[in-house]
TIDREN-576529 format. One record per residue (C-alpha): chain; x, y, z. Coordinates in Angstrom, 1 decimal. Layout:
BEGIN
[rec 'A'; [X; Y; Z]]
...
//
This chain:
BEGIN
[rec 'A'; [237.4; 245.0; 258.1]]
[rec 'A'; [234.2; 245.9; 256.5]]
[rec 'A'; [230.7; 246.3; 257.8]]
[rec 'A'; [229.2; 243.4; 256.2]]
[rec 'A'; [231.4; 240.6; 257.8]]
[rec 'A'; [230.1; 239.2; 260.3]]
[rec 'A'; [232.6; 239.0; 263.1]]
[rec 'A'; [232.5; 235.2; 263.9]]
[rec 'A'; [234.2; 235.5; 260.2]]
[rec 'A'; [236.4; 237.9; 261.3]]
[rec 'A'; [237.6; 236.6; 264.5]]
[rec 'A'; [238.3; 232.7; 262.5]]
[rec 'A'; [240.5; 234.4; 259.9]]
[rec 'A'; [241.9; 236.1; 262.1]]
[rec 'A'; [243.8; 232.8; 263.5]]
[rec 'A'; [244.1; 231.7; 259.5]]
[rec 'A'; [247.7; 232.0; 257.7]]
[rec 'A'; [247.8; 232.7; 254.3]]
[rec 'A'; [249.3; 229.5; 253.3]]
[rec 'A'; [246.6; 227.8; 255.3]]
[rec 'A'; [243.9; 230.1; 253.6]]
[rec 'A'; [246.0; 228.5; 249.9]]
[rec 'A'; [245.7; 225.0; 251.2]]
[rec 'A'; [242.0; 225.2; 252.5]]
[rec 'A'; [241.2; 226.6; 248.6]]
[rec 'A'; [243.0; 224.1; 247.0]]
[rec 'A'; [241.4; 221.4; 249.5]]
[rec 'A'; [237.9; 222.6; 248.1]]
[rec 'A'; [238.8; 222.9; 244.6]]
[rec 'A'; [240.6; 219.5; 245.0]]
[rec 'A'; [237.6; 218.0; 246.5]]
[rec 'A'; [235.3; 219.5; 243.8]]
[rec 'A'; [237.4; 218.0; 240.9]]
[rec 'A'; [237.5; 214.7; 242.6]]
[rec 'A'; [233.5; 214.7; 243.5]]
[rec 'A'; [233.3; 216.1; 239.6]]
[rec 'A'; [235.1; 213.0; 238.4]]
[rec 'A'; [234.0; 210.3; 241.1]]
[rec 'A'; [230.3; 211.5; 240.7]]
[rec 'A'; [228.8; 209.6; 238.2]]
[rec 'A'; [230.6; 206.8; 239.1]]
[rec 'A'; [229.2; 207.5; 242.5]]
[rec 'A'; [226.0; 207.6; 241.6]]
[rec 'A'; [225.7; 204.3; 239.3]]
[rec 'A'; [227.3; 203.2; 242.8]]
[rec 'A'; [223.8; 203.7; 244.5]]
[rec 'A'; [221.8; 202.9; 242.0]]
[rec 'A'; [223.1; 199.3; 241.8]]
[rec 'A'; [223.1; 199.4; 245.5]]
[rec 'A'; [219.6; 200.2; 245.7]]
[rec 'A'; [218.3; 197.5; 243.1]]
[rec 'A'; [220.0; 195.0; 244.6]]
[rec 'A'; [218.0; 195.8; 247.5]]
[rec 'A'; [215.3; 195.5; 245.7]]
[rec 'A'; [216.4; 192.2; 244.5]]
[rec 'A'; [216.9; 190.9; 247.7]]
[rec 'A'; [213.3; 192.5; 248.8]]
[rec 'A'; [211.7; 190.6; 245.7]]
[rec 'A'; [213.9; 187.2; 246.6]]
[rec 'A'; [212.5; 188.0; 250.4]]
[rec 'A'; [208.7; 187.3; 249.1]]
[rec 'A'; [209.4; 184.6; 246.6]]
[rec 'A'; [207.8; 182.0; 248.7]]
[rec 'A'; [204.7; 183.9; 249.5]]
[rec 'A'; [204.4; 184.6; 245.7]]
[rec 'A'; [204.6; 180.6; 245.0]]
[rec 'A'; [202.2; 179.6; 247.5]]
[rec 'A'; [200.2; 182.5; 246.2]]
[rec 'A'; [200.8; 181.2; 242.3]]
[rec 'A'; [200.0; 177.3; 243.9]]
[rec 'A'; [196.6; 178.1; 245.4]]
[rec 'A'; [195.3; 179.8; 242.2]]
[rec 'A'; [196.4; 177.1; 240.0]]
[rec 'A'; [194.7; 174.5; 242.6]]
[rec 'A'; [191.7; 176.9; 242.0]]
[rec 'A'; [192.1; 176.9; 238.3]]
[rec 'A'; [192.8; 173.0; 237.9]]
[rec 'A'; [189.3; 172.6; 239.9]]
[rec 'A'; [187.5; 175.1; 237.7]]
[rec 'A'; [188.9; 173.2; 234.6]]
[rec 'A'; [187.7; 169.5; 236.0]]
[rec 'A'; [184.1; 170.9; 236.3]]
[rec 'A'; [184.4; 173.2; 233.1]]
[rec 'A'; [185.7; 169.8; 231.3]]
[rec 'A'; [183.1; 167.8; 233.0]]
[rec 'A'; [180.0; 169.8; 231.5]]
[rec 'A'; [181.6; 170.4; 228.7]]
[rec 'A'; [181.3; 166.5; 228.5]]
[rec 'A'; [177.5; 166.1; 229.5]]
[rec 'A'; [177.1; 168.8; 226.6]]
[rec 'A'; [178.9; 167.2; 223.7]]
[rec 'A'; [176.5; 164.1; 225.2]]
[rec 'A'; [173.9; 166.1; 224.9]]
[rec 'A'; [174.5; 167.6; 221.4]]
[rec 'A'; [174.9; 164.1; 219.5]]
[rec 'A'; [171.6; 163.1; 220.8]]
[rec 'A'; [170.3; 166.2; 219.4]]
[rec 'A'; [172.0; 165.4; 216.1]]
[rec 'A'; [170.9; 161.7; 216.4]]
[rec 'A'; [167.5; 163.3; 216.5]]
[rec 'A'; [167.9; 165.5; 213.4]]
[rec 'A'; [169.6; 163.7; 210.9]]
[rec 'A'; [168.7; 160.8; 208.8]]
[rec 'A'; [169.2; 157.0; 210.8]]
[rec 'A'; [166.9; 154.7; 209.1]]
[rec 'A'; [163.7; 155.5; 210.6]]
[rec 'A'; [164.1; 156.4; 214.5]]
[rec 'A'; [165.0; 160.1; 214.3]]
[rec 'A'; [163.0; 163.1; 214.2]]
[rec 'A'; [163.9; 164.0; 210.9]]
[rec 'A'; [163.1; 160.0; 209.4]]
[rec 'A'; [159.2; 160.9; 210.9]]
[rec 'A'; [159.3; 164.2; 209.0]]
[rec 'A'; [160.2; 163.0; 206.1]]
[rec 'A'; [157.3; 160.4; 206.2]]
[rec 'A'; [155.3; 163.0; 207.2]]
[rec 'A'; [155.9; 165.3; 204.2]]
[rec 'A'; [156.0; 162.2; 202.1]]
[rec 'A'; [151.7; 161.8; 202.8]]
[rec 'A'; [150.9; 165.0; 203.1]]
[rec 'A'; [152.8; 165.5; 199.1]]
[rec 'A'; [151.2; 162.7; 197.7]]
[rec 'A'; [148.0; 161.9; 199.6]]
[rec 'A'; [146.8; 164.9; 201.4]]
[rec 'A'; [147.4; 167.5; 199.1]]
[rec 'A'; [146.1; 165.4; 196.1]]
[rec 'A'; [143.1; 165.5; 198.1]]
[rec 'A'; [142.5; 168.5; 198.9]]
[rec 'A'; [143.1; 169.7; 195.6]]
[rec 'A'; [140.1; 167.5; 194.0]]
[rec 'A'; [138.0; 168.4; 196.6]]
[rec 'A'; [138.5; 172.1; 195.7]]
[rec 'A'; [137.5; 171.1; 192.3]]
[rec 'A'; [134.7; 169.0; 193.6]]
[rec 'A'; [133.8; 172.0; 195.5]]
[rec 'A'; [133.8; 174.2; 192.6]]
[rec 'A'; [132.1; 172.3; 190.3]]
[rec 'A'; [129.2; 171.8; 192.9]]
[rec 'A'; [129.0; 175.4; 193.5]]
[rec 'A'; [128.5; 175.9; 189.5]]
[rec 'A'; [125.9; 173.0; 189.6]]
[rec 'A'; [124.0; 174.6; 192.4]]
[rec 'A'; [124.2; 178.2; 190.4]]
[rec 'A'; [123.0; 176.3; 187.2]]
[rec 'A'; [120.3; 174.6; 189.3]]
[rec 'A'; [119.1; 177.8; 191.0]]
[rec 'A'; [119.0; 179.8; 187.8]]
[rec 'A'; [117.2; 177.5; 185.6]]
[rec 'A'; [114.5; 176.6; 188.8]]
[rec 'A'; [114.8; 172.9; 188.4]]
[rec 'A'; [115.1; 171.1; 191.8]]
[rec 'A'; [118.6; 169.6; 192.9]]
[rec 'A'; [119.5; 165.7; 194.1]]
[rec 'A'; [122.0; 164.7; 195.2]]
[rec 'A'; [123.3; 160.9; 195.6]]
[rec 'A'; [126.1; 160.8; 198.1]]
[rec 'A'; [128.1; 157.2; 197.9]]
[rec 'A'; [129.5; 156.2; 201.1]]
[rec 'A'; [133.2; 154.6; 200.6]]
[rec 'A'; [133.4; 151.1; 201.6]]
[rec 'A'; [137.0; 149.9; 204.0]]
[rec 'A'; [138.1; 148.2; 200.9]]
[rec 'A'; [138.3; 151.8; 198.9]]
[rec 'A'; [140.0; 153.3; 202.2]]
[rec 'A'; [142.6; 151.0; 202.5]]
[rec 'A'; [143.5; 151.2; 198.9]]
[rec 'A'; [144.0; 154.8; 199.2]]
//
C-alpha cells in the first residue's frame, strides 16, 4: 500500500471483501438519496416540533399573563373613575363660567358689563366730551381776557340734587 494510508485503514480493509466494500458504497449512497429526499421533509418535521413547543410554552404562562392583563385593567378602571370624576367637577365648573359670561337677565358678569358700557356711552362720555369743550372755550376766554388786560369773573353755579338726579 502507499505511504499516505494510515495503517489503522490498512489493517480494517484488510478484513473487508469486495462485495462488502460494494454494499457498504451502496449503503452510503443509499442513505444519502434517502436523507436527500426525507430532508426537507425532515426538517419541516422539527420546525413544527419546535413551535409547538413553543405553543405549549406560551399556553404554560397564560394564566400569569391574565392575572397580569386583570391587574392593569383594575388599575385602569380606577384611573378612569377619578379621570371621569374631575372631568365632572370641570364641566361643573365650566357652565358656571359660562353662566357668568353670557347674557341671563341681569345676574351675570356679562349683564353688569353691558350696563356698565351702557353709562359710560351715553352719560360719561357725553360728559367728558362737553367738558373738553367747556375746557376749551375757557382757555380761549382766559387768552382773550389776558390779551386785551381786562380783569376775569367768574360765576360758578353749584347744581342742586334735583339737576343730579335728572341726569
Amino acid at each position: 500500500m502507499a505511504e499516505w494510508v494510515p495503517d489503522w485503514l490498512v489493517s480494517f480493509l484488510g478484513g473487508v471483501t469486495l462485495l462488502e466494500a460494494i454494499l457498504w458504497v451502496v449503503a452510503v449512497a443509499g442513505f444519502l438519496l434517502v436523507l436527500r429526499k426525507v430532508g426537507p421533509w425532515f426538517v419541516s418535521f422539527a420546525r413544527a416540533v419546535l413551535s409547538t413547543a413553543s405553543l405549549i410554552d406560551s399556553v404554560k404562562g397564560l394564566p400569569a399573563f391574565i392575572e397580569r392583563t386583570d391587574s392593569t385593567l383594575g388599575t385602569q378602571n380606577a384611573t378612569l373613575e377619578a379621570q371621569n370624576r374631575t372631568l365632572a367637577v370641570q364641566d361643573e365648573r365650566i357652565a358656571e363660567i359660562h353662566h357668568e359670561t353670557h347674557t341671563n337677565n341681569g345676574s351675570s358678569i356679562k349683564d353688569a358689563v353691558v350696563r356698565v358700557e351702557e353709562v359710560v356711552n351715553t352719560q360719561i362720555l357725553p360728559a367728558l366730551k362737553s367738558l373738553g369743550t367747556a375746557g376749551a372755550e375757557l382757555r380761549q376766554d382766559f387768552e382773550d381776557a389776558q390779551n386785551s388786560g381786562s380783569e376775569i369773573h367768574l360765576t360758578v353755579t353749584p347744581k342742586t340734587a334735583s339737576t343730579t338726579e335728572e341726569s
